[in-house]
Backbone bond lengths (Angstrom), bond angles and torsions (degrees), N, CA, C in turn:
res aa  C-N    CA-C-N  psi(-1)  N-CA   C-N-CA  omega(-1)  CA-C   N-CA-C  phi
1 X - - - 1.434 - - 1.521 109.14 -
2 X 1.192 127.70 160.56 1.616 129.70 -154.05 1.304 98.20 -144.61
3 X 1.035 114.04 130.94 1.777 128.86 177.53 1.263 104.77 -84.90
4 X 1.327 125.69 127.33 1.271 150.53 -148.25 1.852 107.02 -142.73
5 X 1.750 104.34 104.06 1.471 86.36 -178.49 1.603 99.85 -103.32
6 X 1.783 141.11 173.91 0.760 143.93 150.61 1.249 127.64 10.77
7 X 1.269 136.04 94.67 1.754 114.32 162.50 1.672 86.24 -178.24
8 X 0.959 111.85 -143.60 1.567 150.38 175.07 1.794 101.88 -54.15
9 X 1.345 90.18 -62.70 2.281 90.53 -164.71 1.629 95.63 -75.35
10 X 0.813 127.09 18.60 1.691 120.58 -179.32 1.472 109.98 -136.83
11 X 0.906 121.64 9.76 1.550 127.23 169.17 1.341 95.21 -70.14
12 X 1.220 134.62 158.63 1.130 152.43 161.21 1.842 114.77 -126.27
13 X 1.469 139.26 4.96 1.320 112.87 178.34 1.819 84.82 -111.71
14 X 1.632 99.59 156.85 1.661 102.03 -167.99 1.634 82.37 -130.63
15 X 1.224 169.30 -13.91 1.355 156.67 -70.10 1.452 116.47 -57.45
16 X 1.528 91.53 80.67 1.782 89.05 -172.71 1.380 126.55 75.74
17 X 1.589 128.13 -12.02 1.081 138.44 157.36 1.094 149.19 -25.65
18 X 1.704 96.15 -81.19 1.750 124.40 166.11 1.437 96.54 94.44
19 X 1.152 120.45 -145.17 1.856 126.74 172.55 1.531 116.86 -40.91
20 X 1.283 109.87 -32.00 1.551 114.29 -159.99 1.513 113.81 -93.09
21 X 1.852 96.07 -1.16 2.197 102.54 160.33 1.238 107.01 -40.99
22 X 1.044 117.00 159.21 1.793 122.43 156.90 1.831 97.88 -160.22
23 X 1.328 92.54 81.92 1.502 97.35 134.44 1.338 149.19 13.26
24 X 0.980 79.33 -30.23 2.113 95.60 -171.27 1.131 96.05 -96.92
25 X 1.385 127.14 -51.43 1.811 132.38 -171.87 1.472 103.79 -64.48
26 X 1.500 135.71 -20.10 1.232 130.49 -129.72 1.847 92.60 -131.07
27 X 1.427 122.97 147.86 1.061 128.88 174.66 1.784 119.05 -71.54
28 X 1.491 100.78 -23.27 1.309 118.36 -149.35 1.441 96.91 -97.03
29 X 1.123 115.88 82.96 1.352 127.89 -173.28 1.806 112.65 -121.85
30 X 1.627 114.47 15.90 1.390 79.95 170.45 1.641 75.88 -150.75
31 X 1.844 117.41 -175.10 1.232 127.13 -156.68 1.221 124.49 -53.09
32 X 1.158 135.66 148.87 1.609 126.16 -161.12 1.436 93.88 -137.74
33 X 1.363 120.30 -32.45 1.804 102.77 -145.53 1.824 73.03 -121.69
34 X 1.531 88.55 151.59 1.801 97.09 158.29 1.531 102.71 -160.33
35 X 1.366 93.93 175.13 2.301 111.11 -176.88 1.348 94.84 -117.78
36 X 1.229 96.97 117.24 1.863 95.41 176.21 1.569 106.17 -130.59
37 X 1.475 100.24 152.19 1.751 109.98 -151.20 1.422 83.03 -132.77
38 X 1.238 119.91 141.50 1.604 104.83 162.58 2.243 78.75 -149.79
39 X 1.145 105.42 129.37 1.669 133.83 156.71 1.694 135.61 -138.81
40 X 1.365 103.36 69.32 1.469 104.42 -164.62 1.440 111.01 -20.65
41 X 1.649 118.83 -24.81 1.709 92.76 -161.77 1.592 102.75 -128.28
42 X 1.368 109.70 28.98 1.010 123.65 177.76 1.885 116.28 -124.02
43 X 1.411 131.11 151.90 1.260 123.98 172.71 1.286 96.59 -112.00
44 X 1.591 128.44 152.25 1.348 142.59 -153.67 1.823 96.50 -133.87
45 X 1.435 131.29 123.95 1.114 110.19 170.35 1.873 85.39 -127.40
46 X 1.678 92.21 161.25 1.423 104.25 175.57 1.512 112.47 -93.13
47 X 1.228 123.55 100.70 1.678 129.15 166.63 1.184 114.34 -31.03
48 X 1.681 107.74 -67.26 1.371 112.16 -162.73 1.481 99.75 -159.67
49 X 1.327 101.28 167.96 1.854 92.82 177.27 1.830 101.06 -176.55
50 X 1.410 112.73 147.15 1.197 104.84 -172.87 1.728 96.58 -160.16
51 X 1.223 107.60 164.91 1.372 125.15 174.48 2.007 107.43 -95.62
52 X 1.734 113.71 115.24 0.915 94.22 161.55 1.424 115.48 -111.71
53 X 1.659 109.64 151.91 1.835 130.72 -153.37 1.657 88.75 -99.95
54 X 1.232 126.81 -47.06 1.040 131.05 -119.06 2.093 89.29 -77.06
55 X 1.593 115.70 -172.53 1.576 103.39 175.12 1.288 81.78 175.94
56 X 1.178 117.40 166.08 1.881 142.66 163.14 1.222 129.03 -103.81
57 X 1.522 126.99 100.31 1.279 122.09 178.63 1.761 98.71 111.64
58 X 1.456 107.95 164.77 1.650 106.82 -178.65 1.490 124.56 -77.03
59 X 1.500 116.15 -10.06 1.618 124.34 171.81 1.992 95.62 -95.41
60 X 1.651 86.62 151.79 1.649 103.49 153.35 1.154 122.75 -82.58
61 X 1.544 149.54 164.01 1.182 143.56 139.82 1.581 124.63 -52.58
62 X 1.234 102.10 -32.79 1.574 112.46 -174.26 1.862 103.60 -146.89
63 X 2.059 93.28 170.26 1.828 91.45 -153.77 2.084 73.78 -76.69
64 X 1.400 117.61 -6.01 1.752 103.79 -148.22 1.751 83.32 -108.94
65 X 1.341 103.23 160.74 1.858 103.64 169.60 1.414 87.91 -84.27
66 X 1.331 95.67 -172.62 2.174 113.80 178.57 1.566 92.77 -94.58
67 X 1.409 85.93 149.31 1.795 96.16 173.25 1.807 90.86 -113.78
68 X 1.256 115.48 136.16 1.572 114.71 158.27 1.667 103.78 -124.04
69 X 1.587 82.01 144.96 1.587 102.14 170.96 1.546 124.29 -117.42
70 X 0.844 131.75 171.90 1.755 127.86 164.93 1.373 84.55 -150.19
71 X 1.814 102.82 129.94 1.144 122.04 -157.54 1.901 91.89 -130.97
72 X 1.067 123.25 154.07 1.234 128.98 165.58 1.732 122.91 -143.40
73 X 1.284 109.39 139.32 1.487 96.19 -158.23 1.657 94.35 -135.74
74 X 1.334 118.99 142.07 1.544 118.24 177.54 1.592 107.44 -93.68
C-alpha cells in the first residue's frame, strides 16, 4: 500500500472514467471520500490505507474507486 498525500494521485472520484479523468476539465478537484471512526473511549490509528484503481470488465461499479483502510484501535 503507498502513502498518498493530497493532490492529483489521491483523488479518488474518476466519473466513470478510470485513467482517462483529467482533473483539469472537472470541478471536483479536492477530497471526497473518507473512513471515519468515532469511540469516545477508544484511540483509532490508521495502519495503512490506499486507493484501489483496479476493476473487471470495461464499466466501473462506481463514479469513485474504493478507498481501504486497516484501522486499529486500543
Amino acid at each position: 500500500m503507498s502513502r498518498l498525500r493530497d493532490g492529483t494521485a489521491s483523488n479518488t472520484y474518476h466519473g466513470y472514467e478510470g485513467a482517462a479523468y483529467d482533473l483539469r476539465r472537472h470541478h471536483l478537484a479536492w477530497r471526497l471520500d473518507w473512513v471515519l471512526f468515532r469511540r469516545a473511549d477508544q484511540l483509532v490509528h490508521v495502519e495503512t490505507s490506499d486507493i484501489v484503481r483496479s476493476h473487471r470488465g470495461p464499466l466501473y461499479p462506481s463514479d469513485h474507486y474504493r478507498v481501504v483502510s486497516d484501522l486499529n484501535w486500543e
